[in-house]
PDBQT receptor file of N, H, CA, C and O in Angstrom, charges set to zero:
ATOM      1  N   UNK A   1      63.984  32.750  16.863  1.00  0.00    +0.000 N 
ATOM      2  CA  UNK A   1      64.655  33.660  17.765  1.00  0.00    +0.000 C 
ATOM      3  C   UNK A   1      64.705  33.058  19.158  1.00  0.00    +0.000 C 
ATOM      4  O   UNK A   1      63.645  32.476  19.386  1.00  0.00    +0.000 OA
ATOM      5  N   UNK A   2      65.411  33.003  19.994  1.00  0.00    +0.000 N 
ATOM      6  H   UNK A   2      66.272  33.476  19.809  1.00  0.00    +0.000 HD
ATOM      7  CA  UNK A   2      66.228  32.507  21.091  1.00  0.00    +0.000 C 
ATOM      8  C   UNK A   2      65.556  33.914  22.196  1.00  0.00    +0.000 C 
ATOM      9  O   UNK A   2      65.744  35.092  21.895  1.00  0.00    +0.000 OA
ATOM     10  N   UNK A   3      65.077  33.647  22.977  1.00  0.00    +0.000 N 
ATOM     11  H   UNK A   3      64.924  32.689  23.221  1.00  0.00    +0.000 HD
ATOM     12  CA  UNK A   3      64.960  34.557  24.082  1.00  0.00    +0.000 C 
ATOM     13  C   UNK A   3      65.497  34.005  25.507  1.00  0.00    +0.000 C 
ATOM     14  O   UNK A   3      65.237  32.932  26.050  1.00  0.00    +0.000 OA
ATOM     15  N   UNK A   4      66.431  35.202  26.001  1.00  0.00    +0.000 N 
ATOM     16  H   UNK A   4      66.642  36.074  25.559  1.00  0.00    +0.000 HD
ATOM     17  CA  UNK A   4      67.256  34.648  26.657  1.00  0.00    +0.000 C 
ATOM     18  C   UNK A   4      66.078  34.836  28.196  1.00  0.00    +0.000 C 
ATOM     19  O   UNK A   4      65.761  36.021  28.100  1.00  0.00    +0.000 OA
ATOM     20  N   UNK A   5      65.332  34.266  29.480  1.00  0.00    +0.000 N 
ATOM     21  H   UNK A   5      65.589  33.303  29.558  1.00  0.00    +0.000 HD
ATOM     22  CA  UNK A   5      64.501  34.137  29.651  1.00  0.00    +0.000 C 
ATOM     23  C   UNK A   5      65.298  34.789  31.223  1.00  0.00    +0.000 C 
ATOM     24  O   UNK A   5      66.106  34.044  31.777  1.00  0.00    +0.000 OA
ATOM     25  N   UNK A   6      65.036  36.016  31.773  1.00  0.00    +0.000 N 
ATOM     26  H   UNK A   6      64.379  36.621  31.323  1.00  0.00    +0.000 HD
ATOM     27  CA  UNK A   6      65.664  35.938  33.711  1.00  0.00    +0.000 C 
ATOM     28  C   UNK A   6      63.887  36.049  34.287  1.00  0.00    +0.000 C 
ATOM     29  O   UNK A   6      62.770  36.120  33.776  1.00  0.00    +0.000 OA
ATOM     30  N   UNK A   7      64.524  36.009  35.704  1.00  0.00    +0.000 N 
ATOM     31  H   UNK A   7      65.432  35.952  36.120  1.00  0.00    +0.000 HD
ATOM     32  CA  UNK A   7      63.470  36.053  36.899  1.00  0.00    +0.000 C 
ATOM     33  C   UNK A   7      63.076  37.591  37.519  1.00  0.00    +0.000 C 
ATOM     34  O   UNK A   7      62.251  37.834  38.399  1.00  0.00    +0.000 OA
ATOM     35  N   UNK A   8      63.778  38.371  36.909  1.00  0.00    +0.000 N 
ATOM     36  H   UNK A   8      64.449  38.173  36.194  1.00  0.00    +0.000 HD
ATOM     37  CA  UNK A   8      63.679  39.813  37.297  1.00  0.00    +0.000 C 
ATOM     38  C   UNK A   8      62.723  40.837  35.809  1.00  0.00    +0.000 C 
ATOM     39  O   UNK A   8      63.298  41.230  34.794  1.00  0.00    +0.000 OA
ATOM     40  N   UNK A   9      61.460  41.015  36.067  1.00  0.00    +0.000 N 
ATOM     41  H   UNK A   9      60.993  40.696  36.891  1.00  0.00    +0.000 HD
ATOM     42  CA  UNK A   9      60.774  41.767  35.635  1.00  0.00    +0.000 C 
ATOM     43  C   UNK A   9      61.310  43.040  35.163  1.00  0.00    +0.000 C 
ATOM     44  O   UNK A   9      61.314  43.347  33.971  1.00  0.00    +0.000 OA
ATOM     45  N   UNK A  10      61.756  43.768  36.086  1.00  0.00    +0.000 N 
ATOM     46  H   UNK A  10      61.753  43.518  37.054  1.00  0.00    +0.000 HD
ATOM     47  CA  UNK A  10      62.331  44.776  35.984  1.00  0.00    +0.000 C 
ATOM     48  C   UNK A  10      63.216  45.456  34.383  1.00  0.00    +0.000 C 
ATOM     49  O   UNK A  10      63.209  46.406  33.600  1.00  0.00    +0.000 OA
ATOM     50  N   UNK A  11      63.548  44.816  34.528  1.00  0.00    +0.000 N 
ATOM     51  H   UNK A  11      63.554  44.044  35.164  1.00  0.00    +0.000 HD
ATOM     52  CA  UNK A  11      65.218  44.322  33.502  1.00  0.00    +0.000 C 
ATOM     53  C   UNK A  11      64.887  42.884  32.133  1.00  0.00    +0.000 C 
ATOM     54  O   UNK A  11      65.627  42.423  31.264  1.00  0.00    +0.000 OA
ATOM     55  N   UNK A  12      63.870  42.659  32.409  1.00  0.00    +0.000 N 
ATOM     56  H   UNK A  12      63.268  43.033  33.115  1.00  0.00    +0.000 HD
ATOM     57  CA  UNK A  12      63.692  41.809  31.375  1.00  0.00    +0.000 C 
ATOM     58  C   UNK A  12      63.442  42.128  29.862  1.00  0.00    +0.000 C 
ATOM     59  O   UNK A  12      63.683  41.143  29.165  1.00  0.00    +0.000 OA
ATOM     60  N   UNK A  13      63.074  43.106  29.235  1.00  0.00    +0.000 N 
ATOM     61  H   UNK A  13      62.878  43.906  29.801  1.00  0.00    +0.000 HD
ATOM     62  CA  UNK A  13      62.379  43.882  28.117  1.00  0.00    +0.000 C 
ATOM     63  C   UNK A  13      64.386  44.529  27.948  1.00  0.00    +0.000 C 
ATOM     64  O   UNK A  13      64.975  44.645  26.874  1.00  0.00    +0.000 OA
ATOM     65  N   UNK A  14      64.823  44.746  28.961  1.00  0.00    +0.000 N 
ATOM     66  H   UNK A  14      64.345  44.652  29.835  1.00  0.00    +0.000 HD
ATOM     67  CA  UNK A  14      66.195  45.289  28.258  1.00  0.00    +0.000 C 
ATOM     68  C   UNK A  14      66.828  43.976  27.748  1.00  0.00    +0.000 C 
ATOM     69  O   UNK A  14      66.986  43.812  26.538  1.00  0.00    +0.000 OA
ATOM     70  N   UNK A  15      67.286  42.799  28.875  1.00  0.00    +0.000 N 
ATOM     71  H   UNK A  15      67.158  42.932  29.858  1.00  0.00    +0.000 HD
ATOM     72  CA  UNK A  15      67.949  41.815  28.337  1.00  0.00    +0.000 C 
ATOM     73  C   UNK A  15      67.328  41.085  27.174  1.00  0.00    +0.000 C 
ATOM     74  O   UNK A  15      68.081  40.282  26.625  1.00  0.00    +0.000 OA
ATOM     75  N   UNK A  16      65.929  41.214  26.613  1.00  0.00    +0.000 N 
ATOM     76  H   UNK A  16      65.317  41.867  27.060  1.00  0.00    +0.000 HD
ATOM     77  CA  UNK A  16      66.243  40.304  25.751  1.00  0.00    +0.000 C 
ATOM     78  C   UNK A  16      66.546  41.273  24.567  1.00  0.00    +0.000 C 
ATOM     79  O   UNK A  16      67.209  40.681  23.715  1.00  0.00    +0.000 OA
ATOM     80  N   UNK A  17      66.281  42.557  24.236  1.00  0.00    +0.000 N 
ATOM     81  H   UNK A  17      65.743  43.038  24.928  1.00  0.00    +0.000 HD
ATOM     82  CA  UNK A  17      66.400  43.508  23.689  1.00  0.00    +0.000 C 
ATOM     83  C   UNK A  17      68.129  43.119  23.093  1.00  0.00    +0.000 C 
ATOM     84  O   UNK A  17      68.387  42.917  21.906  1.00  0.00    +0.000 OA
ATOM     85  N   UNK A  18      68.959  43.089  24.005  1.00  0.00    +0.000 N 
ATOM     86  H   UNK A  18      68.749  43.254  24.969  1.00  0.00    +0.000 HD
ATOM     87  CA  UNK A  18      70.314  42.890  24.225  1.00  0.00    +0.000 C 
ATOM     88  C   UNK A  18      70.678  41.561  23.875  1.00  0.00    +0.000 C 
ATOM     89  O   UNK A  18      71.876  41.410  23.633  1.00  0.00    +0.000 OA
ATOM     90  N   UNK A  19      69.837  40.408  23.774  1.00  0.00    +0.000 N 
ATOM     91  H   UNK A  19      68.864  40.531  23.971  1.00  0.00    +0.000 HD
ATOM     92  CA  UNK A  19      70.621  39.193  23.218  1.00  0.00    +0.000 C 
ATOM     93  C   UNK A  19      70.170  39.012  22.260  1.00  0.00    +0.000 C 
ATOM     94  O   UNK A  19      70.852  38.294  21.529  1.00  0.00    +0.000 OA
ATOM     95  N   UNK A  20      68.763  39.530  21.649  1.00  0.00    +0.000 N 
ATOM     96  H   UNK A  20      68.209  40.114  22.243  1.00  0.00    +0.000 HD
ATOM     97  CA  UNK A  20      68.868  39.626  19.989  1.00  0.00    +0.000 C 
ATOM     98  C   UNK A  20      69.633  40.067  19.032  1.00  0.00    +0.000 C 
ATOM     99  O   UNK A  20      69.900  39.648  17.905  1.00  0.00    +0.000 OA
ATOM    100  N   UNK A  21      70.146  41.543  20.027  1.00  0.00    +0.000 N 
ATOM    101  H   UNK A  21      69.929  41.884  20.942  1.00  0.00    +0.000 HD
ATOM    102  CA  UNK A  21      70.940  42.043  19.128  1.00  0.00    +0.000 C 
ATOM    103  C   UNK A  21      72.390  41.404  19.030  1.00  0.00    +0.000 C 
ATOM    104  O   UNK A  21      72.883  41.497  17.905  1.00  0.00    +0.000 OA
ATOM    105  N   UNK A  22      73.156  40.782  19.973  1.00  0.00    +0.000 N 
ATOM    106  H   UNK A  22      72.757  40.706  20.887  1.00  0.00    +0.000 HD
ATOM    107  CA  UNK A  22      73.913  39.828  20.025  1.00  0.00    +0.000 C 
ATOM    108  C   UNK A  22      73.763  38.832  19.044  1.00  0.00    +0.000 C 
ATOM    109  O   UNK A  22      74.461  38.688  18.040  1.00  0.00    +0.000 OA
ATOM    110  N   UNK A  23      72.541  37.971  19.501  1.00  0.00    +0.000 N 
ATOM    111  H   UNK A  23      71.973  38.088  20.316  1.00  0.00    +0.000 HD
ATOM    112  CA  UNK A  23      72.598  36.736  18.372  1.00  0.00    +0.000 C 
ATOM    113  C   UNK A  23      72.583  37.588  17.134  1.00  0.00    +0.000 C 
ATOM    114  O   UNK A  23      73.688  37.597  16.591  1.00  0.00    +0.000 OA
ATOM    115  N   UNK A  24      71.805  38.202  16.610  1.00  0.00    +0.000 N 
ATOM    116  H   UNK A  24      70.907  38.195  17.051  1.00  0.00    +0.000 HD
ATOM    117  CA  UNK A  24      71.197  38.682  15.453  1.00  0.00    +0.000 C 
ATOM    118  C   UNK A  24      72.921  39.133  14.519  1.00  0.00    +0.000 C 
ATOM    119  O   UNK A  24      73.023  39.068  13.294  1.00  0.00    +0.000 OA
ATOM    120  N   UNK A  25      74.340  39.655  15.669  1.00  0.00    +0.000 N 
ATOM    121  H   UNK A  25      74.257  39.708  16.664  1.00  0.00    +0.000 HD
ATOM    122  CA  UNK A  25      75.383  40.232  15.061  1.00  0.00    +0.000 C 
ATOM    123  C   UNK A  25      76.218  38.804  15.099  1.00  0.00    +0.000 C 
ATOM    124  O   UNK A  25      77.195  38.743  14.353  1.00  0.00    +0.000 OA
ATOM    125  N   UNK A  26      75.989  37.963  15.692  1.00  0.00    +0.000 N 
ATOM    126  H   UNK A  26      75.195  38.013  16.298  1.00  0.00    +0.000 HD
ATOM    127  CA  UNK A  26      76.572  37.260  15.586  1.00  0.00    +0.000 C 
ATOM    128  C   UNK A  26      77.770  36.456  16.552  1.00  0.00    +0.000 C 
ATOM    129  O   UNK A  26      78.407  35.429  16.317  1.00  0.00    +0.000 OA
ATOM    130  N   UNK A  27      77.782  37.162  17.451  1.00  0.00    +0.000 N 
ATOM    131  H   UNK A  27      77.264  37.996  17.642  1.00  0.00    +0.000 HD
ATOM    132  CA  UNK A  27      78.473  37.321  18.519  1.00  0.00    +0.000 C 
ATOM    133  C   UNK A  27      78.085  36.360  19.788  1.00  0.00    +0.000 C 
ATOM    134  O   UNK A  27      78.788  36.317  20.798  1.00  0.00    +0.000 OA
ATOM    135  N   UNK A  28      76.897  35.601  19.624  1.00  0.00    +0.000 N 
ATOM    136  H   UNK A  28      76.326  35.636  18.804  1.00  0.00    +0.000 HD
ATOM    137  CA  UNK A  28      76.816  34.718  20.502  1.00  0.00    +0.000 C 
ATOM    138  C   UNK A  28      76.315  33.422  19.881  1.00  0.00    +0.000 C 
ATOM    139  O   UNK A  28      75.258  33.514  19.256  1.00  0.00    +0.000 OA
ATOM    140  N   UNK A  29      76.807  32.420  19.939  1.00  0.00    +0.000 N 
ATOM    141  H   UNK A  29      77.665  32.345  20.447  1.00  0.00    +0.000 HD
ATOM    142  CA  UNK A  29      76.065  31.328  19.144  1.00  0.00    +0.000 C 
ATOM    143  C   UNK A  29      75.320  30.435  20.306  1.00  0.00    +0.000 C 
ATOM    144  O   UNK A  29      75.565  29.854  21.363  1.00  0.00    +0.000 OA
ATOM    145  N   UNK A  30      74.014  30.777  19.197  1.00  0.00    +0.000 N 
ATOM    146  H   UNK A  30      73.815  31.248  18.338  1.00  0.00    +0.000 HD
ATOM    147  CA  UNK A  30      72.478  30.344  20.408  1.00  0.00    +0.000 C 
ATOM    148  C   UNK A  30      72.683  29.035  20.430  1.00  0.00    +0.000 C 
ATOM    149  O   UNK A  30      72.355  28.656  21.555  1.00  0.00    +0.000 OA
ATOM    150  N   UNK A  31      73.196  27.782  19.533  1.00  0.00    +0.000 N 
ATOM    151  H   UNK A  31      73.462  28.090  18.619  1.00  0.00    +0.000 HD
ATOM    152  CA  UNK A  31      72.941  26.436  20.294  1.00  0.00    +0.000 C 
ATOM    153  C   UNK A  31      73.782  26.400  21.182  1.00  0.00    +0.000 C 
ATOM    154  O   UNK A  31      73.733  25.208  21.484  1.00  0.00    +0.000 OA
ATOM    155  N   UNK A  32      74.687  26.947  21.967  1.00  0.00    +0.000 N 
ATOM    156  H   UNK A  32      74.726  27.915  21.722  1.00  0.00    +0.000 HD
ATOM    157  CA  UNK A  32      75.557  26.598  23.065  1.00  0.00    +0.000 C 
ATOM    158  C   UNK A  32      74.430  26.925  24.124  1.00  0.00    +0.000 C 
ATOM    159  O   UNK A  32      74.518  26.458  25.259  1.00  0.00    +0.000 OA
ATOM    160  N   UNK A  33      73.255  27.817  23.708  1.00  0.00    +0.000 N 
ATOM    161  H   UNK A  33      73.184  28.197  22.786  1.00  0.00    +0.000 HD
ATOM    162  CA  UNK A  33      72.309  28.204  24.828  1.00  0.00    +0.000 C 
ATOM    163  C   UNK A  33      71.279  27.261  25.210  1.00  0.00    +0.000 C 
ATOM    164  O   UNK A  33      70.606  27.327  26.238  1.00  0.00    +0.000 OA
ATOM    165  N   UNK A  34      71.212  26.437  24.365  1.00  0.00    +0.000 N 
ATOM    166  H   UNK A  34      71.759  26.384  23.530  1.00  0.00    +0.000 HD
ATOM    167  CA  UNK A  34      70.609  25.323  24.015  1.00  0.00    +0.000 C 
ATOM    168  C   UNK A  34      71.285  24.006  24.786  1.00  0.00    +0.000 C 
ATOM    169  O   UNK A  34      72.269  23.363  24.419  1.00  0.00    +0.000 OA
ATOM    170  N   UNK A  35      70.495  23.814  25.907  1.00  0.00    +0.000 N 
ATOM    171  H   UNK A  35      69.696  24.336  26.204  1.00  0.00    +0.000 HD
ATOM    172  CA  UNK A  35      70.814  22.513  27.178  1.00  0.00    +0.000 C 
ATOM    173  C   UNK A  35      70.494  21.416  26.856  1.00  0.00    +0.000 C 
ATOM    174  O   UNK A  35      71.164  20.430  27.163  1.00  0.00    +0.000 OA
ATOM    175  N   UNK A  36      69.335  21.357  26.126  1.00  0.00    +0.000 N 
ATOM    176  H   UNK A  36      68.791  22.158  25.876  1.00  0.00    +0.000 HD
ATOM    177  CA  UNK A  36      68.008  20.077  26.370  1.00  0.00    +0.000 C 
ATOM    178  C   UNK A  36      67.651  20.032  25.110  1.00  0.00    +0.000 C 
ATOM    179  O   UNK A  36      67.406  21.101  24.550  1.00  0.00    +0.000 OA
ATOM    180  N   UNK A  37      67.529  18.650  24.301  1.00  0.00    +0.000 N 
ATOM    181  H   UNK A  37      67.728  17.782  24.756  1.00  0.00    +0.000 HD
ATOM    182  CA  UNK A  37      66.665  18.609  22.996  1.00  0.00    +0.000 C 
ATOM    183  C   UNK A  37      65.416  17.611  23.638  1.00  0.00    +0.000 C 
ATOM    184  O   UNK A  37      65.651  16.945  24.646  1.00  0.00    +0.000 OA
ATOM    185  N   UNK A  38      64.426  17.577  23.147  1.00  0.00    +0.000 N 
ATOM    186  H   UNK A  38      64.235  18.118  22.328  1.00  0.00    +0.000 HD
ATOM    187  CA  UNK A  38      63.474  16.894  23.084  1.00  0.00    +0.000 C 
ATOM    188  C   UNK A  38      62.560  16.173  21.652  1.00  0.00    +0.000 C 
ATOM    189  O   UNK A  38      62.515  16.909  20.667  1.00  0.00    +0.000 OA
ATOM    190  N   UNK A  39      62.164  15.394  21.585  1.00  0.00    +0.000 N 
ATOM    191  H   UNK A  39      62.201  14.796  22.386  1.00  0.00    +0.000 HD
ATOM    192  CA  UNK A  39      61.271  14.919  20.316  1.00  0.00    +0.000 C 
ATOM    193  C   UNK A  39      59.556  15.325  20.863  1.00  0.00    +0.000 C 
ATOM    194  O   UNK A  39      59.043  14.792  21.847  1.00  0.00    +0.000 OA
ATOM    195  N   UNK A  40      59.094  16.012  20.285  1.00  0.00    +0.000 N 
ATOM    196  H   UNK A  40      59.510  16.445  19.486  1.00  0.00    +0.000 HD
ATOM    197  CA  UNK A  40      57.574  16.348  20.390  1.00  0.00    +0.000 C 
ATOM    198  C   UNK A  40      56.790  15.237  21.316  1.00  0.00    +0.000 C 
ATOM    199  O   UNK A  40      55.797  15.433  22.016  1.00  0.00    +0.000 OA
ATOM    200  N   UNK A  41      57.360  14.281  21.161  1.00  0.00    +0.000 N 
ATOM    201  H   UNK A  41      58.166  14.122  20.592  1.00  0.00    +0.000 HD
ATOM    202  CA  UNK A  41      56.676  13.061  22.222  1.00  0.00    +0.000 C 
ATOM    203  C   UNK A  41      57.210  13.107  23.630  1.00  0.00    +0.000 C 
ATOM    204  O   UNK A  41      56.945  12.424  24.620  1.00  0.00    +0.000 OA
ATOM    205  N   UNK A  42      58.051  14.125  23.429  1.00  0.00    +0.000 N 
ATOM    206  H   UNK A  42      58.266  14.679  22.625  1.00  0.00    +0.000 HD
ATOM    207  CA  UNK A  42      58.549  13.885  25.232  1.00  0.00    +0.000 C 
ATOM    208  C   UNK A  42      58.076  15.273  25.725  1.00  0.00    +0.000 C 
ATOM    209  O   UNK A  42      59.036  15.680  26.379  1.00  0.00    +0.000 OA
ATOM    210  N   UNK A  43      57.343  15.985  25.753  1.00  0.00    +0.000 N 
ATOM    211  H   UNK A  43      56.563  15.654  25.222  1.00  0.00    +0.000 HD
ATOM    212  CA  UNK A  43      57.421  17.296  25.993  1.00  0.00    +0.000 C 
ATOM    213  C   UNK A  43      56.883  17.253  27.213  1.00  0.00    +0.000 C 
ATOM    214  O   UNK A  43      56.972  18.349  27.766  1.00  0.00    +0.000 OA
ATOM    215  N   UNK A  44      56.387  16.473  27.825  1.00  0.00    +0.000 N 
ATOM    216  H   UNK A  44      56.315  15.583  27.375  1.00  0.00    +0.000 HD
ATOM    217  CA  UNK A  44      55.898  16.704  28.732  1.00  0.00    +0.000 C 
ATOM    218  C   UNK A  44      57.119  16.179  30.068  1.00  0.00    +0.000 C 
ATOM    219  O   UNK A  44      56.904  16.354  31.268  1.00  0.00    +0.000 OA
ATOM    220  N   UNK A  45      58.173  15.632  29.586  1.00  0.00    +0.000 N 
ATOM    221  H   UNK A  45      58.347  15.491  28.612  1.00  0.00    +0.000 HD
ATOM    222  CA  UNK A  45      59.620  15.073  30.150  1.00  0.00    +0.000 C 
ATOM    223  C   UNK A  45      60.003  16.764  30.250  1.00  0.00    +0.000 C 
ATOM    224  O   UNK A  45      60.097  17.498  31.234  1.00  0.00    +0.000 OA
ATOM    225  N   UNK A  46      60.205  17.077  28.545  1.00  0.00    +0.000 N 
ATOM    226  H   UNK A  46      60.128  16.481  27.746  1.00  0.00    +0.000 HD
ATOM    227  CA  UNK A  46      60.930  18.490  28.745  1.00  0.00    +0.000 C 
ATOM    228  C   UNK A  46      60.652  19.647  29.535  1.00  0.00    +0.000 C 
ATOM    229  O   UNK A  46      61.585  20.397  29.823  1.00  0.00    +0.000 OA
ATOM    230  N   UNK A  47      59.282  19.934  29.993  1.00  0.00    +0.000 N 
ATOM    231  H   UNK A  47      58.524  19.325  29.759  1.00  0.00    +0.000 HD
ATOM    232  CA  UNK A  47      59.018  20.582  30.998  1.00  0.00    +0.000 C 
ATOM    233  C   UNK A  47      59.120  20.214  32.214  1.00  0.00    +0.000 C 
ATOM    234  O   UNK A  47      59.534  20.878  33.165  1.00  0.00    +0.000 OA
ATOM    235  N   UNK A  48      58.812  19.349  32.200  1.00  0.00    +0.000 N 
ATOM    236  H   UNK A  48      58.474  18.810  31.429  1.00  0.00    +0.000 HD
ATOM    237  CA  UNK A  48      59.740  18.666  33.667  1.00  0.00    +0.000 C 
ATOM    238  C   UNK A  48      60.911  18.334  34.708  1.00  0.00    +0.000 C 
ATOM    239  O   UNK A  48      61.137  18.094  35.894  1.00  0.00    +0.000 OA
ATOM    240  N   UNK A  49      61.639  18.521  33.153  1.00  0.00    +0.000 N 
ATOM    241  H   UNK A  49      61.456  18.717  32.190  1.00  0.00    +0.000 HD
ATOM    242  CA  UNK A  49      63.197  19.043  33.188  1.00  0.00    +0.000 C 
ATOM    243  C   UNK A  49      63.569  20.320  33.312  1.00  0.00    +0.000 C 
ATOM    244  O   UNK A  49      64.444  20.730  34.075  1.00  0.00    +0.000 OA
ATOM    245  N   UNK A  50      62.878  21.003  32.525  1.00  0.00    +0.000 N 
ATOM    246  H   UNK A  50      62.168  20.670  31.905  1.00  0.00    +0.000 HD
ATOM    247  CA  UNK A  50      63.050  22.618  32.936  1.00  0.00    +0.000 C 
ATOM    248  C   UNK A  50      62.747  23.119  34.618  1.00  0.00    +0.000 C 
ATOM    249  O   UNK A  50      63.287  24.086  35.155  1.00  0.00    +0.000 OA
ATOM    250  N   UNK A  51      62.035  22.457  35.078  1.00  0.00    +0.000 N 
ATOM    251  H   UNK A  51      61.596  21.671  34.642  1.00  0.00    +0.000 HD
ATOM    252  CA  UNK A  51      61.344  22.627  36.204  1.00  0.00    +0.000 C 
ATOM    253  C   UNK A  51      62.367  22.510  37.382  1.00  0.00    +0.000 C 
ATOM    254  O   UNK A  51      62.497  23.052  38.479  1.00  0.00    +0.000 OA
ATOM    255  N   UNK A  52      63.020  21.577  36.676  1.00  0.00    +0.000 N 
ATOM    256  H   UNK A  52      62.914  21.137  35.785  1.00  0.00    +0.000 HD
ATOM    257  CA  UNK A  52      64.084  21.356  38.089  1.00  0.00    +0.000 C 
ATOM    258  C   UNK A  52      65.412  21.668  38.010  1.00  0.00    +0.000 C 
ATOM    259  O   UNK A  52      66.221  21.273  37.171  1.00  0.00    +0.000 OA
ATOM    260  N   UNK A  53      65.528  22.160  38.630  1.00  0.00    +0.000 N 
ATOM    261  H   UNK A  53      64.871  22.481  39.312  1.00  0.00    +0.000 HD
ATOM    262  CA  UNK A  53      66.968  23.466  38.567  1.00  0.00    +0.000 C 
ATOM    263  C   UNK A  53      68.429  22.097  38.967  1.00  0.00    +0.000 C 
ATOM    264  O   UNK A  53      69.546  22.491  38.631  1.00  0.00    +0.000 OA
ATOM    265  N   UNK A  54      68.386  20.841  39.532  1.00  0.00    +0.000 N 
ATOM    266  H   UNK A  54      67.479  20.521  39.805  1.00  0.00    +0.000 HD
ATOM    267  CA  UNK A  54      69.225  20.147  39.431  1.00  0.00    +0.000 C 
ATOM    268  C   UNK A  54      69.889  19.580  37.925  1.00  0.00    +0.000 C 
ATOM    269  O   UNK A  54      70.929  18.997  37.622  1.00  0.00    +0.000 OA
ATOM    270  N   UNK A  55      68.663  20.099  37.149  1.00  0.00    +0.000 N 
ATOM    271  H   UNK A  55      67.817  20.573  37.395  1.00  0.00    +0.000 HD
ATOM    272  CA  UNK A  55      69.005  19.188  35.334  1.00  0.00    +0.000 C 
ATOM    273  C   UNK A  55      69.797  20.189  34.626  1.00  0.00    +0.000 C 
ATOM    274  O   UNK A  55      70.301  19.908  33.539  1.00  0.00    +0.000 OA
ATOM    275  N   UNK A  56      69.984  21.656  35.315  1.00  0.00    +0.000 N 
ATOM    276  H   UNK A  56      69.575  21.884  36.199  1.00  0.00    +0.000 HD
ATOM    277  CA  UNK A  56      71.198  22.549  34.705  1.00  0.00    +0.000 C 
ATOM    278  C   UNK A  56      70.148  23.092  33.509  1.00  0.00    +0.000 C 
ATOM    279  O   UNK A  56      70.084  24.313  33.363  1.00  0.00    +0.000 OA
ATOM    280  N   UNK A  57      69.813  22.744  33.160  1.00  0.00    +0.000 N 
ATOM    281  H   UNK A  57      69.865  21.752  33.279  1.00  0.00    +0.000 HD
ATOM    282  CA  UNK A  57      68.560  23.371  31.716  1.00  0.00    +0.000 C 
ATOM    283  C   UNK A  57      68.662  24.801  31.838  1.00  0.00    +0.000 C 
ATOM    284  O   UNK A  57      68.476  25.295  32.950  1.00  0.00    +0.000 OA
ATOM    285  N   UNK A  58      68.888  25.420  31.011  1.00  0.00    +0.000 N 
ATOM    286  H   UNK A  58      69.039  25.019  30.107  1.00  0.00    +0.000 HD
ATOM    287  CA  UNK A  58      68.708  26.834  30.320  1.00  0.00    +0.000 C 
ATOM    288  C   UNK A  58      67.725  27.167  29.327  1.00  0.00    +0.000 C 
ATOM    289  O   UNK A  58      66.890  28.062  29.192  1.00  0.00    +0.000 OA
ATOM    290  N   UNK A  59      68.079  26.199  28.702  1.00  0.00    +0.000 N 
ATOM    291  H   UNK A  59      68.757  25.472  28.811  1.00  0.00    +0.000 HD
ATOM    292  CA  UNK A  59      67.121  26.243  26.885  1.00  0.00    +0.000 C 
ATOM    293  C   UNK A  59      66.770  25.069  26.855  1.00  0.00    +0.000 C 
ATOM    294  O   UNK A  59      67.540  24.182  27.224  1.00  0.00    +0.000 OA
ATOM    295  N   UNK A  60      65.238  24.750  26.305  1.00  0.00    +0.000 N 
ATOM    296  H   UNK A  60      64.613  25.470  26.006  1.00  0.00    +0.000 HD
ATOM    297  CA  UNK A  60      65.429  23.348  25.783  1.00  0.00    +0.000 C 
ATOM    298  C   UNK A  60      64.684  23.285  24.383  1.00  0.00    +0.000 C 
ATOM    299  O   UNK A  60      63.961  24.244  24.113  1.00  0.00    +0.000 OA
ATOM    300  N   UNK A  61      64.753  22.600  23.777  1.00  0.00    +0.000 N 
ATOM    301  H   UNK A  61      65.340  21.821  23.996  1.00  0.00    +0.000 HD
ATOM    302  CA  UNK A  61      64.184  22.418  21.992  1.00  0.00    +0.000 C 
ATOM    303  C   UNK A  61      62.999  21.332  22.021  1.00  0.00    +0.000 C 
ATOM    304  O   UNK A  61      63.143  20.117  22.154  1.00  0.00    +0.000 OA
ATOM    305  N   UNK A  62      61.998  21.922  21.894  1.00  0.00    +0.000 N 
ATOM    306  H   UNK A  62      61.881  22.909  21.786  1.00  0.00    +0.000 HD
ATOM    307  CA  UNK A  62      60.889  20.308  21.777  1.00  0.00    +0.000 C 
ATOM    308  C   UNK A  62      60.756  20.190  20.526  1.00  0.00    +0.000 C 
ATOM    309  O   UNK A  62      60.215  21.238  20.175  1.00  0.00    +0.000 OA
ATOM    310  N   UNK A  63      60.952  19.432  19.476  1.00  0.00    +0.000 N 
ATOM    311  H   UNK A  63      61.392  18.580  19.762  1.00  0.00    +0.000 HD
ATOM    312  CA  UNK A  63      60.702  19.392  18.183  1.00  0.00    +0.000 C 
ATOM    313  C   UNK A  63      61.761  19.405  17.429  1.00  0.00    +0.000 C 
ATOM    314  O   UNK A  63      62.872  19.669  17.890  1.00  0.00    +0.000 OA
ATOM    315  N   UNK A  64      61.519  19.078  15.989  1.00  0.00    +0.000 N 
ATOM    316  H   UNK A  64      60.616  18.864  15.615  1.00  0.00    +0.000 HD
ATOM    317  CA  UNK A  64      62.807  19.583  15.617  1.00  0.00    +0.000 C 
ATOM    318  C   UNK A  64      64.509  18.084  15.804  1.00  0.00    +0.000 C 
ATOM    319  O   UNK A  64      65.620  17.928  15.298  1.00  0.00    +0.000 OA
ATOM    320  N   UNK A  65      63.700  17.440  16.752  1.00  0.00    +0.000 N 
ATOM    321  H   UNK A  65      62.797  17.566  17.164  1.00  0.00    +0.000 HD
ATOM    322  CA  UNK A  65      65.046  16.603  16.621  1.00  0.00    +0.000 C 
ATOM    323  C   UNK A  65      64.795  15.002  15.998  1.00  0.00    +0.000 C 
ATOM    324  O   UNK A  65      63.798  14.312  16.210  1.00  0.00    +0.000 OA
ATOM    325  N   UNK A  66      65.885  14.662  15.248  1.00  0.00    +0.000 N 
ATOM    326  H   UNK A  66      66.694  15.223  15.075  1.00  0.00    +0.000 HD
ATOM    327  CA  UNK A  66      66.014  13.705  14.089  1.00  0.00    +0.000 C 
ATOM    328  C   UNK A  66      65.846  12.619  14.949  1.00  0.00    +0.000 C 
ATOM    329  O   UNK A  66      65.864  11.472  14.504  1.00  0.00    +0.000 OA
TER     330      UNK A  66
């Protein structure tokens, strides 16, 4: 499951509430949400990347890639 991740507390428990049910109907396809792949050996790159708001990152995948 894909959690779509904001900075506002408030409102957070609704939005992800709201993009499960999205992904879940089908209506949004989660690898477009998906910025960044990583191989388990870089993870410590991939957080690093997340970190910095110049790398555009939304989502990133540690694992998982061939």
């Amino acid at each position: 499951m894909v959690v779509i991740k904001v900075r506002n507390p408030n409102f957070e428990h609704l939005l992800r509430l709201d993009a499960a049910d999205l992904l879940m109907r089908g209506l949004v396809d989660a690898n477009k949400l998906i910025t960044h792949r990583f191989k388990f050996e870089e993870a410590e790159k991939a957080f690093q990347t997340f970190l910095k708001p110049e790398t555009g990152a939304i989502k990133i995948i540690i694992g998982g890639v061939d």
